[in-house]
KOLZA-915186 format. One record per residue (C-alpha): x, y, z. Coordinates in steps of 0.5 Angstrom, whole numbers, plus 500, padded with zeros to 3 digits. Layout:
// residues N
XYZ
...
END
This chain:
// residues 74
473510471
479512474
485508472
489505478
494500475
499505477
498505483
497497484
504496481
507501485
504498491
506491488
513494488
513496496
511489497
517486494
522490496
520489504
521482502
527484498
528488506
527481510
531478506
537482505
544479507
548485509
548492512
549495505
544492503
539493507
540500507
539500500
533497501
530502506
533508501
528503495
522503500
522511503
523513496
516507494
512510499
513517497
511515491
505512492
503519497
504522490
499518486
494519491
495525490
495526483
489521482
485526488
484520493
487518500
489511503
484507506
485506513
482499517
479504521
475507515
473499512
473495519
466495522
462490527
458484526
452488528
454493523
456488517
449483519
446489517
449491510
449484508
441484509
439490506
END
């Protein structure tokens, strides 16, 4: 089984510095915080990699309610 805890804490770490980005008091700041969330992401781009899959988009998971009716009662 593949073991994703790595790439739970890196998008965990995104999440925070976002926050950290909302919140940032000034342009310093701020610019350090879109330095942090660039370098995050790439990151994350490297992990997929590495662990052989790609991000799952909404467009892979969203399905209609005729669609998901079905699934369910199969």
């Amino acid at each position: 089984m593949t073991d994703f805890s790595h790439l739970d804490a890196l998008q965990g770490r995104l999440a925070r510095e976002q926050d950290r980005l909302t919140n940032a008091k000034n342009e310093n700041e701020r610019s350090f915080r879109v330095r942090e969330i660039a370098a995050c992401e790439r990151e994350i781009a490297n992990e997929y990699k590495f662990l052989g899959i790609k991000p799952v988009s909404l467009d892979d998971i969203l399905m209609s309610d005729d669609e998901l009716l079905r699934e369910l009662t199969a």
